[in-house]
Structures are given as structure tokens and as C-alpha cells.
C-alpha positions, 0 to 999 in steps of 0.5 A: 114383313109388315112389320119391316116395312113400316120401319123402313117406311119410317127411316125412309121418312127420316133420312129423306129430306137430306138427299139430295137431287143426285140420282143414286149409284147403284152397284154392282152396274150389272149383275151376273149369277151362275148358280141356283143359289148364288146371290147378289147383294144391291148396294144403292148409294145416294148423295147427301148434305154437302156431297156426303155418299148416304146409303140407301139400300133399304130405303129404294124400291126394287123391281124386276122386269122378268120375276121369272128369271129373278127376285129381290128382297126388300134388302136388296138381296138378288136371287136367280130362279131361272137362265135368261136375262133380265133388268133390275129397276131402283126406284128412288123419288123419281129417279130410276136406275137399270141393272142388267142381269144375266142368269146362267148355271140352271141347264148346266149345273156347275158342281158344288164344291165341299173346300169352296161351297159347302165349308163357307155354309158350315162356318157361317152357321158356326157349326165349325166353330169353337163352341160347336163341332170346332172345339177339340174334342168335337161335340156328340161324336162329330169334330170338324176343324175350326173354321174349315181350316182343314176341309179334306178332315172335315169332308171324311168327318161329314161323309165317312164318319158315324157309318156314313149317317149323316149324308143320304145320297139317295134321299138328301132331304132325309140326311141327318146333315139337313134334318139338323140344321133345318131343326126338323130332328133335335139338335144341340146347336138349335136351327142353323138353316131355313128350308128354302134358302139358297144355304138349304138348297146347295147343302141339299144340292152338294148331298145329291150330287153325290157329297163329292169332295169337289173338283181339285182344279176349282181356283180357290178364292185369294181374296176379299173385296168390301164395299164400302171400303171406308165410310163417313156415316150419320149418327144413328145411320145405316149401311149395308156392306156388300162382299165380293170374293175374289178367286185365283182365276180373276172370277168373282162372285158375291158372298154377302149373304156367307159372310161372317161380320163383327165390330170392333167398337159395338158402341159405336156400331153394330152389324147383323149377320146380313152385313147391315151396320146400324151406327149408335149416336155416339161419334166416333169409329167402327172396324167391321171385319169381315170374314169369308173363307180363311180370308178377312177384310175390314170396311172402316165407318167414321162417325162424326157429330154434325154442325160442331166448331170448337176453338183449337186449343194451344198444342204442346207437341204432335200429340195434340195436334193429332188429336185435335185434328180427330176431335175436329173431324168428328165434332167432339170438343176437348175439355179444359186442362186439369187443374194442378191437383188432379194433374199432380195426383195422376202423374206421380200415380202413372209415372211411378206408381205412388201418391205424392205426400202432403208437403210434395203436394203444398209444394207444387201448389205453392210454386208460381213457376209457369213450368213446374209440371215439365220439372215435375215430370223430369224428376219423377223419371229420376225418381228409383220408385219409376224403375220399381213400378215398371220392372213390376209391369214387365215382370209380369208380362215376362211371366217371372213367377216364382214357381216356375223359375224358382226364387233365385232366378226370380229375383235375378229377372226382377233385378235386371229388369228393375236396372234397364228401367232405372238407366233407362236402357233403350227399349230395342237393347231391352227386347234384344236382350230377352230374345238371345238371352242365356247363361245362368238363371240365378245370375242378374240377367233375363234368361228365365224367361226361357225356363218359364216359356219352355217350347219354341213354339211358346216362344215365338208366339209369347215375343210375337205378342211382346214385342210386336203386338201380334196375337199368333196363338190361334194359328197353332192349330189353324187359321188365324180368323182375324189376320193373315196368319196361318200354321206355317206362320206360327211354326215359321216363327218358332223356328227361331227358338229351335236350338235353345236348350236348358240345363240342370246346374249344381245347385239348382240354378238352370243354365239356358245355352243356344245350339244350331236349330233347325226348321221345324215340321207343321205337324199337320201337314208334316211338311218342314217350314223354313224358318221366317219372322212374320211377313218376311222371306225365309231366312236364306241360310243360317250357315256359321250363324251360333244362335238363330235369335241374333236374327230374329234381334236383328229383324225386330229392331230394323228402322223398317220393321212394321210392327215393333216400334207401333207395339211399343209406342201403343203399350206405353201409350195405354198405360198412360191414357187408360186405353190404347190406340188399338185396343187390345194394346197386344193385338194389332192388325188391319182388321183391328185398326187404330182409332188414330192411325196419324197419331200412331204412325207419329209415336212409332216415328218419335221412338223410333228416331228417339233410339227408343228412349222411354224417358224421352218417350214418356216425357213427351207423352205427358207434356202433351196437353193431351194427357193434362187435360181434366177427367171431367168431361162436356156434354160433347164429349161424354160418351167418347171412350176411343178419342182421348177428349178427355182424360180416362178414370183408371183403377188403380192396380192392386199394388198401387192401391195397397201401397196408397192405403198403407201412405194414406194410414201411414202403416206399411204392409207387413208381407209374410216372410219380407222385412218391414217397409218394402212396398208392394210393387217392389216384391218379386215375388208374385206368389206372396199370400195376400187377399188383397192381391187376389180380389183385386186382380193382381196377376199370377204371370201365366201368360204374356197377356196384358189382360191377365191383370184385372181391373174390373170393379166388383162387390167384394172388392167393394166389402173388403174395403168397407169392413176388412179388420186389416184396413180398420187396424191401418186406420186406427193404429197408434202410430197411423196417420188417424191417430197422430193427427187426433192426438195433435192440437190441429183443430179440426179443419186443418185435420180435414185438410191433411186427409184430404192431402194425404189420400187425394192429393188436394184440398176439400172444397167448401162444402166437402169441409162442412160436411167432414167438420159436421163428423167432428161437431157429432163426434163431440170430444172423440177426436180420435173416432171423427179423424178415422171416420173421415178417412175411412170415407176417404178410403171408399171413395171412387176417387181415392180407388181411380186415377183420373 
């Protein structure tokens, strides 16, 4: 407590002269407990520099007039002792601020619910979640559902189970419930509750009374209400959240203290278990979710950097304008435009996944025409490498895996896919195509995604994250405990994939037909669920409809549908600019909001009335100034991952690297079982052998998840690299780039310059020429050793490795 109270004595200090003469808001205006445990958080709201609200709550002096009836914590946490009425005094300075409070429940007792009261404590100790008693198989013999999602289940688990032991009606405080929690006997999960606490008290309390499941009237809570909704917060700031539940019958009671909290973007903000945000230096934004209950709520934190003006550079399109308009607001500057190699490199790398050769690059260096990066953008998406590239992404989102669907159906996705890309078929055709696909699988066509994914259940929850960015495996099982959705969701969903039915072939081949379906049961609660796409109304009748997924088609690409058009505009996006606007790109929700909501309302807007044109899409992307800017980065701007100030380094994927290697020594990859000269990203076949794949994260299409694909750097991607004999072989081939170049009458210079062409795509700078010529000058008359020296360094470096 000492302790405590210098730090806040200490950011008292800091924040002070800041504040301004304004006396401070303090909610809520009165305070009303009806409980012996509940409590309520104080939220104490000052006014700032330039009117900006600044919280206060840990910084004010509490007191309360009757200590009898009532305490506060210095973290402005209130907490009933007996009924009566009271007042709340806030000190701050010399204003002073009454709270009246009301404190009733001590003479009447209202009974402790399980369902509202006592799951709320288990989750909030994790007891109930996935690594504890909430996994599958439960943990030492005692299973609760996660989350509480099924608390009938739960209340037989704690009071029936294991003979009835863990609950001791006659003596609370020796049940093995308490004993536990409280740490006072062995337990695996550690200390979940302090003896004393309000938590401790109406567990102990709930036992007493009986462990009584509850009153089967008692209004379930509906929904949640956060305070601060939204707020601009300091670098290096504070703020306390306060959360109040809000139940079916209009009552509300806070559940600060019960509730669970996370952020989206520690780096920019961190909250503890109490609710209490601390914000880093950097600028930018925070979600802090928030969860009570099954329900979830988000209070949004912007972090600007003070007292920064920057000249608003020239805009190309919307883009920039809404990304200036972000950097504006939170003061971080955008750095210069790239130059024309590192624009060239980045762009043939991201458009078609392949390093432009050395007199692709003279060229587009010696052109003087001021449009020449539009032209080069067209003509990359003419180029055949543009829809290899892309049909190897969506084959690996659509899971076309060898194994699963046999090498004729393999080829026959991969090459239909490759055409969509290649006559730039529009996206809704695309999605609509997979989603009522049938016929044979070895013919040109996309029905094996429904031999790889073979459940309707699989199937909704895959084309849910596809194509809408939304993540609903959680809510197989129970409640999703980040979204709003829930069991009957999921199998809502699934029932549009009820009647897909597959047949063996002569031959081998499957055929995947469509039959009239039907609603699917919840099998908890073995109720059938009319079938429904997410949030919508049940479909009213599916009477003459031949295939249930026509209507799922025809609700995906609707002008109206909410989720399509923002899940491919942020996908498409991501790959791009090295991240998305929501982050994970296949996880979007109000709980998880887009650091630029304008910019991508304004995307989903551009595909949409574009007749979701990729091409068209992507040409406006990368003439955005936004994408050409450097890498490089200001001192302002550095430490800002979220807000597109600068442009992203990306690890190249294992095929785009291999293929790059290979251009670089000028000796193709010789796959097991494929004809020489084919490139990485044009195999279909995901199960070719290769090291190189697996240690640098190529994915083996298990899952629809874009994070499947790895591309975190490690050491042993970093020693094969460095000693592999089948990179050395490349380098030191007869017929390699090293070897033709030595054997050449370039002297050495212009050798320096053509590795430099042929692995970065530029030209060395002064020094980086003196230091390769020196290579040479050490080498004496082995021309041969110092040419594969220097690309061998080449091939090692972050550069070479990363677009940037």
C-alpha cells in the first residue's frame, strides 16, 4: 500500500499542472448497492488541455462520511458494510464533489443466483476456462463448460459430482470449493480468491444458503455498458474503465470488479484485471474488450502524439486521404515516397510474386516518363505470373491438398482457380461459385473444396471465415467469448450445407451433388435451428428451392450484406501493406475494430461499386501514395506498426523465396517428379518434398486460416541459408549467374552491379561497391571464388529475405 500510494502520489504530480480549473465529473451521480458483495467502481473524470476529458480516479481523495455503511479503496472501488445512506466526497484540489449513496440487501438478503452470480466469479478466476476445468476433458475429475456457457451442467458438476465433496452446506468455509480457490489446500490452478473479498463472500454465501441453483425468474443480464465509451488518451496515460450490466428487467448493477479485459494492441495499451488501461508512448489505438457474462463490449482509447504538424502530402486517390486524415489526428508524420527501386522490387514481388530481371529494372530506371509506375502496375496484372501467384494463395485458403482430395481433383481446383485470376473473374462470381459448387471433382471446377471440407458444419464455419472474415468455430461448443455469437448461430449457418452429398465415381473421381437439406438440431440442447446467415432472419421457407446454398450466394453478395465486401477489401489489403485493417485479417468484429474504420468502409464502398473487380481494386491500392511510400522510416514515425506511415517489411513466402534464389543464381528448382523449369508458386501440389517449404513456413492447407502460413524468421531458417549444399550448388553452378558473370570480361564493378541487379533489384551505393570491390582485390585472379562470395552475401541479407 506504501508503495502504491507514492506511485500515484508521483502521477498525481505529473499530470497535475495539466488540469485545468473545471471541477471534475464524477460518475455514477449516485450510488446505489443492494447486496453485501456488490460493488461499485467511481470513475472520476477531469478536464484537460484544450477541454480534452482526463481521467482522474486514481489521482483524487476519497472519503466517505459514514465508514459504517460504506468503503472506498484508493482506486475508487465502493464497497456496502451496512444499510443506510451515506455520502461520497471526491477531493480533487480544492474542488469537492457529493455522491449520494444508498446501501440496502444487509437485513433482506437477496439470494445468490449460480446462473447470475456465481458463474460470473468462476469465469473471472478462469476456472471455466480453456486451460482449467473448461478444456474437454475437464482437469482432475471436475469439468465445467467454458465459460459458463451451460451453467445447468456446471451447477451438477460443483454440487453433485465427486459425491457431493466440493460444496459443505453445513460448514461453507471448509468446502473444498473455497478451500481451493482460497489456496488454503493444494490446487493446481494456484490462488484464484482472496479470503475477504466480496468474490470470497458470495461464493461462501451461495454455498450457505444451500448451493441452490437460483431463482428461475431472475431477469438475465441483456447487455453491457462501458464507460469510457471512447477515449483520446495521453502518451503514457491512464484510465480506468467502469462496466455496468444491464439485465432484462431494466436493472443495472456495476460488475467492474467481475469483469474480464483485454486489448487488442498491447503496444499500445495495457489493462489489468481491475479494468485500469495503462497507455505505452506510442501513438495510436486500443480496443479494450471487455467480457461479463456471455456479453462483450469494447471502450476504444486513441492515442495521439501532441504538438505534431506535418505538411499534408499530395493525395493519389482516398486512400491517402484517409490515411492522412489518421496520421493527422494522431500526430505521426509520413515518410518520403519510395524511390523507383525500392517502388520496382516491392511491386513485382507483391503484384506477382516474382523479382524483376536486370534489364526489366534498367529499364524502368532509364524511363523519364512521369507515369511509368501506373504502366508498370497495368502491366504486372496482365502478366500470367499475376494469376499464378494468386491461385497458389486461394488454393491454400481453399484447403487443395493432395491427400485429401486426391491429385486429379487437385490440379482441376488449382487450374480453375488460376483462370478466375487470370480473366479477372469478379470476386462475388468467385465466392459464389465455391459456395454452390458440384459436379466432378477431377473436371476444371471448384467442387473439392466439399471433399476436403466434408460436414456442413466445417462448411459454414470455413465460408464464414472465407468470405466473411468471421471466426465461428468457438460457437460450436459455446459461446463465442469475443462476438455475438452463440451455438445456434454456428448450426444456423451449417444448415445451408445440409443436403450436399458426395459420391464415389468410376475411376476414382467424386462427384459432389446437392439434395434438399434440412434444419439441423443444436445437440446441446436438441432443439432443431432454422436455418439463417449471420444476423439475419431465419430463412422463411426453402419450398422448390433445388439447393439451399443458392441462398446463401444470394445473401453473401447482396449490396447490404455487412460483412462480405469489408472481408475482402481487408484480405486484399493485408497482403499488400503487410497487415490488415483489422488484424487478424479473418477476424472481424465490434470487439476487434479497424484501426481505420473510414478507410475501410471506403474500400468495402470502392469493391463494392467496382462489381468487385480485383484488378480495378488492386490498381487503386498500389497507386495509392500510401503504398509507394519508403520503408524507411522518421523518428515520428517508427514505432507505428497500425497506421500505414510507412511502408511494412514482409518475409518474402517460401515460394516467392525459393523462386527469387533460384532467379538470383540463375538455376531453376529441380521439384521430385515435376518437369524442369516450373517455379514454386506454379505447383499444385502442396505435398511435394522439400526442406525448404517446411522450415520456411509453407502451409500444408489444413485449415482456412491465413495463419497457417509462417512467416516468423528463425535460426534455422537462418543456417540453411547460410550453409545449405543445395543453395551453395545454385551459387557455384557452371551454368549460374556466378559462374557466367566470372567467366565474363565485366570487370569487376560492373559484376558488383549486375548481383546487385539480379538479387535487389538496384544498384550498390558508393560504399557498398568499395566494400564488394575489396572481395575481388583479396580474391587476386579467382574471379569465380569473389562473384559467388558476394552473392552468397547478397542471398543473406535482411534485404534480399524481406519486401520492403
Amino acid at each position: 500500500m506504501i508503495r502504491a500510494s507514492i506511485v500515484l502520489a508521483a502521477f498525481a504530480a505529473v499530470i497535475t499542472p495539466a488540469i485545468s480549473r473545471a471541477a471534475p465529473i464524477v460518475t455514477p451521480a449516485v450510488v446505489r448497492l443492494d447486496s453485501p458483495e456488490s460493488t461499485q467502481q467511481i470513475l472520476v473524470t477531469g478536464t484537460g488541455v484544450g477541454g480534452r476529458p482526463i481521467d482522474l480516479t486514481r489521482t483524487v481523495t476519497y472519503e466517505v462520511a459514514n465508514p459504517a455503511i460504506a468503503t472506498i479503496d484508493p482506486t475508487g472501488l465502493l464497497a456496502p458494510r451496512a444499510d443506510g445512506r451515506t455520502e461520497l466526497v471526491v477531493i480533487a484540489g480544492a474542488d469537492r464533489v457529493r455522491v449520494p449513496i444508498e446501501v440496502s440487501g444487509f437485513a433482506t438478503l437477496r439470494p445468490v443466483s449460480f446462473e447470475n452470480d456465481v458463474i460470473p466469479l468462476l469465469t473471472k478466476a478462469t476456472c471455466n476456462a480453456g486451460g482449467c476445468h473448461g478444456k474437454a476433458e475437464g482437469q482432475n475429475g471436475f469439468k465445467l463448460s467454458v465459460f459458463g456457457f451451460d451453467p445447468v451442467a456446471d451447477h451438477a458438476a460443483v454440487v453433485m459430482e465427486a459425491r457431493g465433496r466440493r460444496v459443505f452446506v453445513a460448514a461453507p468455509e471448509s468446502s473444498l470449493l473455497l478451500l481451493k480457490g482460497a489456496g488454503r489446500v493444494p490446487h493446481g490452478g494456484g490462488k484464484k480468491l482472496d479470503e475477504g473479498t466480496p468474490r470470497y463472500r458470495r461464493l461462501a454465501r451461495w454455498v450457505a444458503e444451500g448451493a441452490a441453483y437460483g431463482r428461475g425468474d431472475a431477469p438475465p443480464v441483456v447487455s453491457l455498458e462501458v464507460e469510457p465509451a471512447q477515449r483520446l488518451l495521453a502518451l503514457s496515460g491512464t484510465q480506468q474503465i467502469r462496466v455496468t450490466a444491464v439485465d432484462a428487467a431494466g436493472g443495472r448493477r456495476c460488475v467492474s470488479a467481475e469483469a474480464e479485459y483485454d486489448s487488442n494492441a498491447p503496444s499500445i495499451a495495457v489493462v489489468d484485471r481491475r479494468g485500469w488501461v495503462r497507455a505505452s508512448d506510442i501513438p495510436g489505438e486500443s480496443a479494450i474488450l471487455v467480457r461479463y457474462h456471455g456479453h462483450v463490449a469494447v471502450s476504444r482509447l486513441t492515442l495521439p502524439r501532441p504538438g505534431v504538424t506535418f505538411p499534408r502530402p499530395a493525395e493519389a486517390n482516398f486512400v491517402d486521404r484517409r490515411v492522412w486524415d489518421k496520421l493527422e489526428q494522431l500526430g505521426i508524420p509520413p515518410s518520403g515516397l519510395a524511390d523507383d527501386a525500392e517502388f520496382l522490387r516491392r511491386v513485382y514481388l507483391d503484384t506477382i510474386g516474382t523479382m524483376p530481371t536486370p534489364d526489366e529494372a534498367r529499364t524502368f530506371f532509364a524511363a523519364a516518363d512521369p507515369n511509368k509506375r501506373a504502366k508498370l502496375i497495368d502491366q504486372l496484372l496482365d502478366r500470367p505470373e499475376y494469376a499464378d501467384y494468386w491461385a497458389m494463395k486461394w488454393a491454400d485458403l481453399l484447403r487443395v491438398d493432395r491427400d485429401a482430395v486426391n491429385p486429379k481433383a487437385a490440379i482441376a481446383m488449382t487450374r480453375w482457380v488460376r483462370k478466375q485470376f487470370a480473366e479477372n473473374r469478379p470476386f462475388d462470381q468467385f465466392a459464389r461459385d465455391i459456395l454452390t459448387a458440384r459436379g466432378n471433382t477431377a473436371k476444371e471446377g471448384p467442387a473439392a473444396v466439399y471433399v476436403v471440407m466434408s460436414t456442413p458444419e466445417e462448411l459454414g464455419r470455413s465460408m464464414a471465415q472465407l468470405f466473411c472474415g468471421v471466426r465461428l468455430a468457438c460457437a460450436q461448443c459455446h459461446h463465442h467469448p469475443s462476438d455475438r455469437w452463440g451455438q445456434d448461430d454456428y448450426f444456423a449457418l451449417a444448415g445451408f450445407f445440409s443436403g450436399v452429398t458426395r459420391k464415389t465415381i468410376p475411376g476414382g473421381g467424386t462427384a459432389v451433388t446437392n439434395g434438399s437439406g434440412g434444419d439441423l438440431k443444436n445437440p446441446r440442447t436438441n432443439t432443431v435451428v432454422p436455418t439463417r446467415a449471420l444476423g439475419a432472419a431465419a430463412v422463411a421457407k426453402f419450398d422448390g428451392v433445388v439447393d439451399r446454398r443458392n441462398t446463401l450466394a444470394d445473401w453473401l453478395s447482396a449490396p447490404d450484406n455487412p460483412y462480405f465486401a469489408p472481408a475482402v477489401a481487408n484480405r486484399i489489403w493485408a497482403h499488400y501493406f503487410g497487415r490488415g485493417l483489422v488484424e487478424p485479417v479473418d477476424d472481424i468484429r465490434p470487439t476487434n475494430p479497424a484501426t481505420n474504420e473510414p478507410l475501410l468502409a471506403d474500400l468495402a464502398a470502392h469493391l463494392r461499386d467496382g462489381k468487385y473487380n480485383l484488378k480495378a481494386f488492386t490498381r487503386t491500392l498500389l497507386n495509392s501514395r500510401t503504398y509507394q511510400l519508403t520503408s524507411r522510416p522518421l523518428p515520428g514515425n517508427a514505432d507505428d506498426a497500425q497506421n500505414f506511415s510507412h511502408a511494412a517489411a514482409k518475409a518474402l513466402p517460401a515460394e516467392v523465396l525459393l523462386d527469387a534464389i533460384s532467379r538470383a543464381t540463375g538455376v531453376p528448382e529441380k521439384f521430385n517428379g515435376w518437369p524442369e523449369g516450373y517455379r514454386a508458386i506454379e505447383l499444385w501440389d502442396n505435398r511435394v518434398p522439400s526442406y525448404f517449404f517446411r522450415i520456411f513456413g509453407r502451409p500444408l492447407r489444413a485449415s482456412v486460416c491465413e495463419c497457417e502460413r509462417s512467416n516468423e524468421p528463425s535460426i534455422t531458417q537462418a543456417l540453411h541459408l547460410m550453409n545449405s549444399p543445395e543453395i551453395a550448388e545454385k551459387i557455384r553452378a557452371k551454368t549460374g549467374t556466378a559462374r557466367k558473370l566470372a567467366d565474363s570480361a565485366k570487370p569487376p564493378a560492373e559484376i558488383v552491379n549486375e548481383l546487385y541487379l539480379t538479387a535487389l533489384a538496384r544498384l550498390p551505393t558508393d560504399q557498398e561497391r568499395l566494400q564488394m570491390l575489396k572481395v575481388f582485390a583479396e580474391a587476386g585472379p579467382d574471379r569465380r571464388a569473389a562473384t559467388e562470395d558476394v552473392l552468397w552475401a547478397l542471398l543473406n541479407t535482411k534485404e534480399f529475405l524481406y519486401n520492403h
